[in-house]
Each structure stands twice: as structure tokens, then as C-alpha cells.
Gaussian input, Z-matrix of N, CA and C with variables (Angstrom, degrees):
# hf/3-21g

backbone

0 1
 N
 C     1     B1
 C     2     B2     1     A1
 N     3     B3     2     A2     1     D1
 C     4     B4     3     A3     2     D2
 C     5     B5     4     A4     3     D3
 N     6     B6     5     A5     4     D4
 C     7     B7     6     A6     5     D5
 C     8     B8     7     A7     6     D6
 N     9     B9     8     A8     7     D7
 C    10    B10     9     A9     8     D8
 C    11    B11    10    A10     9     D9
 N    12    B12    11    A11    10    D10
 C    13    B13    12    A12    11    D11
 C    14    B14    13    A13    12    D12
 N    15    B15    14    A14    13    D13
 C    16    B16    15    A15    14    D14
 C    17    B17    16    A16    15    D15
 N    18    B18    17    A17    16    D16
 C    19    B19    18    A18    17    D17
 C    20    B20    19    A19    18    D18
 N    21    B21    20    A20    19    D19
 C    22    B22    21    A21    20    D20
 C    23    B23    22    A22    21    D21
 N    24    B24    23    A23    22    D22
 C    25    B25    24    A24    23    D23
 C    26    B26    25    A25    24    D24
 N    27    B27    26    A26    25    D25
 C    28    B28    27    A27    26    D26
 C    29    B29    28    A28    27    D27
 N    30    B30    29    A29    28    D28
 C    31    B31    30    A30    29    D29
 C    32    B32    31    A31    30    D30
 N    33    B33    32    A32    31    D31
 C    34    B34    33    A33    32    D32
 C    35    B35    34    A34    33    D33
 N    36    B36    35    A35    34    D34
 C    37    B37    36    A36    35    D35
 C    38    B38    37    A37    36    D36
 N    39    B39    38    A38    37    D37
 C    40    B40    39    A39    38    D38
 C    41    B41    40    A40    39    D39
 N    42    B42    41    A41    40    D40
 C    43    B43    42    A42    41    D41
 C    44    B44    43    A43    42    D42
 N    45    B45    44    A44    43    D43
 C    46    B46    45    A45    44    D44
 C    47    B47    46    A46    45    D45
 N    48    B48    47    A47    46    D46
 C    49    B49    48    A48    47    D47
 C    50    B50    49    A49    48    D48
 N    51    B51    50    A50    49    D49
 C    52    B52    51    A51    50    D50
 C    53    B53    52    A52    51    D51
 N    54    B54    53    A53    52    D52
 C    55    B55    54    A54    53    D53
 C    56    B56    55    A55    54    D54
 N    57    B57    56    A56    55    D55
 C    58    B58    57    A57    56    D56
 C    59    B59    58    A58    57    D57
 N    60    B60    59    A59    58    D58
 C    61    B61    60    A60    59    D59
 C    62    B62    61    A61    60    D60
 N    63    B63    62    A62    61    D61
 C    64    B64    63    A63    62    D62
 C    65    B65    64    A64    63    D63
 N    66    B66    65    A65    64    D64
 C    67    B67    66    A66    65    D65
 C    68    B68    67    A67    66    D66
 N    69    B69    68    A68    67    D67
 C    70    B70    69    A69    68    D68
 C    71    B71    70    A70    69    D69
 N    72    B72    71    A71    70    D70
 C    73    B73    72    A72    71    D71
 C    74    B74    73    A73    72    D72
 N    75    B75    74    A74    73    D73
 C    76    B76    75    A75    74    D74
 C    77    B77    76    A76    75    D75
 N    78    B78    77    A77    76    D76
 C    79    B79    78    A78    77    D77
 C    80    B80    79    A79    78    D78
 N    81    B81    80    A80    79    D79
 C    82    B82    81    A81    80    D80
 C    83    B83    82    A82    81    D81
 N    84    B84    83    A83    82    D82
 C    85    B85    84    A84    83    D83
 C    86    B86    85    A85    84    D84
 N    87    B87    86    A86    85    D85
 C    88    B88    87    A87    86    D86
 C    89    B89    88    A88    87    D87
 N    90    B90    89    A89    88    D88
 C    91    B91    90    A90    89    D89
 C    92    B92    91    A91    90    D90
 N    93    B93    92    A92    91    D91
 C    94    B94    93    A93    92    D92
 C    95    B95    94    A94    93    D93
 N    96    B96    95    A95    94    D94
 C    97    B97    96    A96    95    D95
 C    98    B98    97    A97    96    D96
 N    99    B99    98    A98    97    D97
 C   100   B100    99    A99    98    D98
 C   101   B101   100   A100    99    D99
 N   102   B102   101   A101   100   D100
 C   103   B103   102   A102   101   D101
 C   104   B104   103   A103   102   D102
 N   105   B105   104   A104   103   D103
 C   106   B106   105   A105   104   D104
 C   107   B107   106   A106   105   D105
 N   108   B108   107   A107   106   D106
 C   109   B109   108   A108   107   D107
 C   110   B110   109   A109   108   D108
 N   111   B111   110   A110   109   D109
 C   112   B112   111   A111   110   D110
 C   113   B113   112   A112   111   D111
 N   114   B114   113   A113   112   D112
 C   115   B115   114   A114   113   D113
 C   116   B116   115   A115   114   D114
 N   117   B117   116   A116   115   D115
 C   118   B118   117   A117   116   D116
 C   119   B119   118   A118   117   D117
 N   120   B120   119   A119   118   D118
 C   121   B121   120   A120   119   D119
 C   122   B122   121   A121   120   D120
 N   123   B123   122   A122   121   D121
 C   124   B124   123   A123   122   D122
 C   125   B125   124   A124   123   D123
 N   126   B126   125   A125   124   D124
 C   127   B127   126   A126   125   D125
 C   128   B128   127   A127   126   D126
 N   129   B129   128   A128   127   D127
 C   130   B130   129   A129   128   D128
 C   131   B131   130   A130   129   D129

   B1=1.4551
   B2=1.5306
   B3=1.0872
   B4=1.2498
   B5=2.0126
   B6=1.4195
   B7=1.4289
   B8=1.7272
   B9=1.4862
   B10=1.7321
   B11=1.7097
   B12=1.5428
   B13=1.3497
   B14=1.6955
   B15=1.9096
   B16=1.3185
   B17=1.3185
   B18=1.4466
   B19=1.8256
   B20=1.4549
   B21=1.4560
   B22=1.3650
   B23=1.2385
   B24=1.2693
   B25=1.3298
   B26=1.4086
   B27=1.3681
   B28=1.4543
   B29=1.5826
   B30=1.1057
   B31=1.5265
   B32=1.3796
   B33=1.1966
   B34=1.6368
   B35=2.4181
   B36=1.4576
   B37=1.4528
   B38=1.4554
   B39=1.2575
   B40=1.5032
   B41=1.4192
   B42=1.6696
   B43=1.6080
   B44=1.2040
   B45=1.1780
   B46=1.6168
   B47=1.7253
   B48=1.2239
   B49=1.6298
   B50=1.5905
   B51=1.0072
   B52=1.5751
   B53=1.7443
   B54=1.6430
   B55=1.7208
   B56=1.3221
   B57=1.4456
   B58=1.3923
   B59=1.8306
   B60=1.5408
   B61=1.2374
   B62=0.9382
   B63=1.3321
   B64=1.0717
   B65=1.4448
   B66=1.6774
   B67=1.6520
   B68=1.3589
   B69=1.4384
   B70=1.4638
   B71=1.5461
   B72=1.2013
   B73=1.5311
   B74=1.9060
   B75=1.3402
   B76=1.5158
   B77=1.8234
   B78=1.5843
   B79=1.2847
   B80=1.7377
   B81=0.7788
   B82=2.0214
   B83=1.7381
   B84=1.3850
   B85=1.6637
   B86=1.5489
   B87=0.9574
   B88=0.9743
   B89=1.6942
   B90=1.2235
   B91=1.4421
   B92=1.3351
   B93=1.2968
   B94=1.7927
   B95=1.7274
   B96=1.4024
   B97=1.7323
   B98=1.9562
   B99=1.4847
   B100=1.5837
   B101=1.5168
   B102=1.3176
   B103=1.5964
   B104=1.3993
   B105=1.7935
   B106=2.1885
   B107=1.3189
   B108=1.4974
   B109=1.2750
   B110=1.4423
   B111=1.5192
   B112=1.8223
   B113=1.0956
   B114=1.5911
   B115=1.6134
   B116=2.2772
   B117=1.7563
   B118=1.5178
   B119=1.9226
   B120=1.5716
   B121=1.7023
   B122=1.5412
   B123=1.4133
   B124=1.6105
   B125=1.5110
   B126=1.4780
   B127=1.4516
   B128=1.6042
   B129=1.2356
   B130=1.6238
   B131=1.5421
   A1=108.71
   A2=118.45
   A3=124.63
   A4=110.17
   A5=100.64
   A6=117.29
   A7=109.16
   A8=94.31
   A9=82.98
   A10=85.04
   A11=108.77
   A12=96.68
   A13=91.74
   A14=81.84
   A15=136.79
   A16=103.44
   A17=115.49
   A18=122.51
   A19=85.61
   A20=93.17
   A21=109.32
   A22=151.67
   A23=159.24
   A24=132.86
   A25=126.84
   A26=117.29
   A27=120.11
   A28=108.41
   A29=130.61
   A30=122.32
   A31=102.03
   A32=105.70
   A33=149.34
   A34=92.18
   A35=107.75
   A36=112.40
   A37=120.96
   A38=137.46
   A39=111.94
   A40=106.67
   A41=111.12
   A42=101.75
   A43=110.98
   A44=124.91
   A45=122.38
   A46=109.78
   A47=112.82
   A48=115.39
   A49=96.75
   A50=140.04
   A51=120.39
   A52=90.36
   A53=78.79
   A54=104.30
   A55=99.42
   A56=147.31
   A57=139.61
   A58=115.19
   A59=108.01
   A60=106.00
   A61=105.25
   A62=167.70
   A63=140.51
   A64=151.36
   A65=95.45
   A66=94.22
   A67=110.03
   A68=135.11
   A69=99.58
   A70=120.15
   A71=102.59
   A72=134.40
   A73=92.41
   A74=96.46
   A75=111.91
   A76=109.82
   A77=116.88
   A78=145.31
   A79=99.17
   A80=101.09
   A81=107.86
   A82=89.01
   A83=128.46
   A84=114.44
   A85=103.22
   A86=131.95
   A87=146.97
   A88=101.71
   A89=114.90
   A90=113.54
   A91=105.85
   A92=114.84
   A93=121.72
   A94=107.24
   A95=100.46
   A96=102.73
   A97=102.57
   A98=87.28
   A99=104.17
   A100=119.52
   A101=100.51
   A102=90.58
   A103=101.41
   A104=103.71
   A105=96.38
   A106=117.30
   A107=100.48
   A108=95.39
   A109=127.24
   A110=102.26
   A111=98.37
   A112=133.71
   A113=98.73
   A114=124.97
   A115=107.18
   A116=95.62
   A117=80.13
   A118=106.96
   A119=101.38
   A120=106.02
   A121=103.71
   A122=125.00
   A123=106.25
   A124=128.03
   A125=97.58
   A126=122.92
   A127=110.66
   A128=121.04
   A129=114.83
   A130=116.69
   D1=151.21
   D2=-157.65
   D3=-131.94
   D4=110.96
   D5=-161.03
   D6=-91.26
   D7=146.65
   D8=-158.11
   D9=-139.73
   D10=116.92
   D11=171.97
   D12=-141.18
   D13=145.58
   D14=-172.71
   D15=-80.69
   D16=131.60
   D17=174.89
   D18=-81.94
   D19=158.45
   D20=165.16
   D21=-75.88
   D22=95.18
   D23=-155.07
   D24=-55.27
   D25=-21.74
   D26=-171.78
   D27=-146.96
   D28=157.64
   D29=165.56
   D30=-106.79
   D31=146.20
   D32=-159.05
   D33=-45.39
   D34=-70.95
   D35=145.49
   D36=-40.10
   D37=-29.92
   D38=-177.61
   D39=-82.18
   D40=-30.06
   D41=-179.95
   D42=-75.32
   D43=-22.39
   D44=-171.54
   D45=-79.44
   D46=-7.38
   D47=164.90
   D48=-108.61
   D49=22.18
   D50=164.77
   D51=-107.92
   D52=159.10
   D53=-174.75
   D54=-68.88
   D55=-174.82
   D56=-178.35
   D57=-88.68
   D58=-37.42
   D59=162.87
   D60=-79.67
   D61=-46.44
   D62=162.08
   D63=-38.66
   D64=-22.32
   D65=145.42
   D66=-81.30
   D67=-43.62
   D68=-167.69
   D69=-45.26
   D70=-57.22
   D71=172.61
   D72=-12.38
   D73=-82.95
   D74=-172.75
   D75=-37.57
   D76=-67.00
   D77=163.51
   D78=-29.16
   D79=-65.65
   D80=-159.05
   D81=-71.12
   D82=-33.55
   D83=-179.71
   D84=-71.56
   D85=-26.86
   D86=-147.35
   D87=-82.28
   D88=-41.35
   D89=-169.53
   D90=-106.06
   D91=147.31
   D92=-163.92
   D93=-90.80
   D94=88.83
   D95=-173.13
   D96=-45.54
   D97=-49.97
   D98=-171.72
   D99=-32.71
   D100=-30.98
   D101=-166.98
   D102=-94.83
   D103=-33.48
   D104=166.96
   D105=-44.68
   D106=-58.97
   D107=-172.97
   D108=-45.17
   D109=-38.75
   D110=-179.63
   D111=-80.29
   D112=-11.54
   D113=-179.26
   D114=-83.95
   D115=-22.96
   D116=176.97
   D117=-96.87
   D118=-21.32
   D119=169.07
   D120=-57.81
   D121=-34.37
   D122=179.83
   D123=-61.51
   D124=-43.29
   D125=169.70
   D126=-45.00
   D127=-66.06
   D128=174.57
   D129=-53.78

């Protein structure tokens, strides 16, 4: 089996000093809407 690890986006301390919108903020740039989105427009 073949193990696949992912870096992290943040360390465990950097979120715990961000304000709360400000992690989302951080979190939500972070992930590529673009490609969901085109990946659930294919699907229909």
C-alpha cells in the first residue's frame, strides 16, 4: 500500500494566533474553488 502525505497548510500554533475570521479567510484562499467548480459543472 502506498502512503501519501500531504504538507500542511498551517501549523497547529499559527491558527491558534489567528483571529477566527481570519482563519477562514486564510483556509477558504487556500483551496482551489476553480477546479470544484468545474469538476461539479462536468458532472451535470
Amino acid at each position: 500500500m502506498t502512503s501519501i502525505r500531504q504538507q500542511s497548510l498551517f501549523g497547529i500554533q499559527e491558527l491558534y494566533d489567528m483571529e477566527p475570521t481570519q482563519k477562514y479567510e486564510e483556509i477558504m484562499a487556500a483551496i482551489d474553488l476553480d477546479a470544484i467548480f468545474f469538476e461539479i459543472n462536468k458532472i451535470r
